[in-house]
C-alpha positions as CSV (number, residue, x, y, z in Angstrom):
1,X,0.0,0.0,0.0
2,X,0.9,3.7,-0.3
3,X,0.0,6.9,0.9
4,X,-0.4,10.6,-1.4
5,X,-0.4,13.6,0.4
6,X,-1.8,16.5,-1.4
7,X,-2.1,20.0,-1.0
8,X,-2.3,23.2,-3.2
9,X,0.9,24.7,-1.4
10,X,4.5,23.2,-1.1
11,X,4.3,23.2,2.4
12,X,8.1,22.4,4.1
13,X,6.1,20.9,7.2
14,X,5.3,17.9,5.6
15,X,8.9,17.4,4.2
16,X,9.8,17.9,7.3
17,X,7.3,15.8,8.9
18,X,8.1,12.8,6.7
19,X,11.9,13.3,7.6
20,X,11.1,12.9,10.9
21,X,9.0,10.0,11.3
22,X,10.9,7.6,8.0
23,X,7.3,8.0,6.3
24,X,7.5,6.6,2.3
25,X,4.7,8.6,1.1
26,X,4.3,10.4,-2.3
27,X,3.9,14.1,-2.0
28,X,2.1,16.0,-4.2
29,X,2.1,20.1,-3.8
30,X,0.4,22.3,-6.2
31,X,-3.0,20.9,-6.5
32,X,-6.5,21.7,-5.9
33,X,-9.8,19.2,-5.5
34,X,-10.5,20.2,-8.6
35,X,-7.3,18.8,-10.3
36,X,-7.2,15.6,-8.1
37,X,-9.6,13.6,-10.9
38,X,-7.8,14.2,-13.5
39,X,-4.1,13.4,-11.6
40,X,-4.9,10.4,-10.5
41,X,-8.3,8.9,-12.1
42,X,-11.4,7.4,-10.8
43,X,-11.2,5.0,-8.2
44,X,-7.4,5.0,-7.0
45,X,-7.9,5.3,-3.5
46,X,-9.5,3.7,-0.7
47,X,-9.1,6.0,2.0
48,X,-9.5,10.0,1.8
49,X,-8.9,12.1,4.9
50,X,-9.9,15.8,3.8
51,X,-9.2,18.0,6.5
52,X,-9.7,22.0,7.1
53,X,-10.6,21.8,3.5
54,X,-14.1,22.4,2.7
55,X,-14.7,25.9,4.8
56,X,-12.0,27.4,1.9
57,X,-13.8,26.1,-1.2
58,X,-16.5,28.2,-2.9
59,X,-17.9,25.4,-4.0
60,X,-17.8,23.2,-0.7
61,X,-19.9,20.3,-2.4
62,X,-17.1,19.5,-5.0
63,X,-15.3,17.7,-2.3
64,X,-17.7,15.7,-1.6
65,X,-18.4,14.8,-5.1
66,X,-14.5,14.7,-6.2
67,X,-14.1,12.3,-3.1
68,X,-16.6,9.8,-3.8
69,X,-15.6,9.4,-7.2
70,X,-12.0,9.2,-6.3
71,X,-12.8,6.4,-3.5
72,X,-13.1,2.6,-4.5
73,X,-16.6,0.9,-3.8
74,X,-16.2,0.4,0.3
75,X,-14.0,3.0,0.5
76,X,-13.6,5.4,3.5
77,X,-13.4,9.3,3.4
78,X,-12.8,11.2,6.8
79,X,-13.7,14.7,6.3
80,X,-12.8,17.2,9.1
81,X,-13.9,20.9,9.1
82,X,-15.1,24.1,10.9
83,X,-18.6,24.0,11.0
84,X,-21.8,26.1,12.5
85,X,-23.2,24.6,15.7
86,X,-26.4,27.0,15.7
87,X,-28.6,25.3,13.4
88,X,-30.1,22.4,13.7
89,X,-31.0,21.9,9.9
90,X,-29.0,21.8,6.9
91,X,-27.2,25.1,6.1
92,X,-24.5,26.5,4.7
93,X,-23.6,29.8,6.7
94,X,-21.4,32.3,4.6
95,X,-18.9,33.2,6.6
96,X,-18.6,36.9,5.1
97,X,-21.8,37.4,5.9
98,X,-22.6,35.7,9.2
99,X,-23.2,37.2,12.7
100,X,-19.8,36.4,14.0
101,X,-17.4,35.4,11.1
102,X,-14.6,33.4,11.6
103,X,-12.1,35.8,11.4
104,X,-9.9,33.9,8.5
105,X,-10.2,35.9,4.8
106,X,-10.1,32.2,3.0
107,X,-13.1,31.3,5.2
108,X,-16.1,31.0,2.6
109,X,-18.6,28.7,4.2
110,X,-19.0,26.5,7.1
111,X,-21.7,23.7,7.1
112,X,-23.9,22.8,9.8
113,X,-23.7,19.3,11.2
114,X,-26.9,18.1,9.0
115,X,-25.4,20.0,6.0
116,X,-22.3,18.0,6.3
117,X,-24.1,14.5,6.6
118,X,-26.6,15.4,4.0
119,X,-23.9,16.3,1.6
120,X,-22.2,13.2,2.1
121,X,-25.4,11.5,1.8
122,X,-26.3,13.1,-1.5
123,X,-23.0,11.7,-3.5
124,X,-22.9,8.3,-2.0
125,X,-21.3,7.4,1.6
126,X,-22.9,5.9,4.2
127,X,-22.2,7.7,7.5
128,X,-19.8,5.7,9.8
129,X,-19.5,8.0,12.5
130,X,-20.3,12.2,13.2
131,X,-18.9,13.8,15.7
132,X,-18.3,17.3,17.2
133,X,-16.1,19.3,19.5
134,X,-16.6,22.6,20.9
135,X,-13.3,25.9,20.6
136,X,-13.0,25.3,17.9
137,X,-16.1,24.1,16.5
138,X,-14.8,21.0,14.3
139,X,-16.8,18.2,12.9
140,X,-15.6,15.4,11.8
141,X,-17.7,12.9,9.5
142,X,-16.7,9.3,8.7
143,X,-18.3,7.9,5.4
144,X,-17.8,4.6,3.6
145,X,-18.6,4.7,-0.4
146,X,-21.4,2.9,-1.4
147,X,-24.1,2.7,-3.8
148,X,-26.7,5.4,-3.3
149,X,-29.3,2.4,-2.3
150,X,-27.0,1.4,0.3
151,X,-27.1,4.9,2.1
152,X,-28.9,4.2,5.3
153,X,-31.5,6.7,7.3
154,X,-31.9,8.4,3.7
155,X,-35.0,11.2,4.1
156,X,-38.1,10.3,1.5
157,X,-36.4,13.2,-0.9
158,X,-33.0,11.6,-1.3
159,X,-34.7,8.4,-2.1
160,X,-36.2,9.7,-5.1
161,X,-32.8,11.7,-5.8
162,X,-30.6,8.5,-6.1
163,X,-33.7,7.1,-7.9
164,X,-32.9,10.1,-11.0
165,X,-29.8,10.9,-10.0
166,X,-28.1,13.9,-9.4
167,X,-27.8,16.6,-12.3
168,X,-24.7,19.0,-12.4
């Protein structure tokens, strides 16, 4: 097995990091979500940790979908990010625009808990796990790739999404 690191900026902590603990992994600076399809093809991975990511994106549902097709059938993602604890239902908060911003210019968006699973939902993984921690607000989901039938606790709605599929 091997592991690919990826992130749009050379960062010298990860050199350093892989220095440090004799890691063999393949780094790969320079890219963005939106590259990672085309770099590597559909499929090539069976685990996908995507952490701090999705908060920065202006189009925060292109992980999800980029992930899932990236991921082999039974394949795990682990998504980490900042989120918005105040709602209970599915939103997407705009952080330029919110009542108290996180004060971070590449902030664009943070999801609330059922925005999270419900994207994740929408593209194909079955949750594994949710959880939540308070300062900072993180959540962290745990999805396994499956076929849309196979998503369990699906509302009446995304039933009859998977049933015509998604359009984009």
């Amino acid at each position: 097995k091997s592991v690919t690191s990826v992130d749009t900026y050379r960062l010298p902590t990860h050199v350093i990091a892989r220095k440090l603990l004799g890691a063999n992994t393949n780094y790969v600076p320079g890219l963005q979500i939106k590259d990672l399809l085309e770099k590597f093809g559909e499929k090539s991975f069976d685990v996908i940790c995507c952490c701090g990511v999705i908060y920065h994106m202006l189009n925060p549902m292109s992980a999800f979908i980029v992930a899932r097709k990236l991921l082999r059938e039974g394949g795990v993602l682990i998504l980490e990010s900042a989120y918005s604890p105040a709602f209970d239902d599915a939103f997407l908060v705009m952080n330029t625009e919110a009542k108290k911003p996180i004060e971070e210019l590449y902030t664009y968006w943070t999801p609330s808990k059922r925005a999270g699973v419900g994207m994740m939902k929408l593209v194909g993984f079955d949750m594994l796990s949710v959880q939540t921690i308070k300062a900072p607000e993180r959540l962290t989901l745990v999805g396994q790739a499956v076929h849309p039938n196979e998503v369990k606790n699906r509302q009446e709605i995304l039933q009859k999404v998977h049933g015509v599929d998604t359009c984009d």
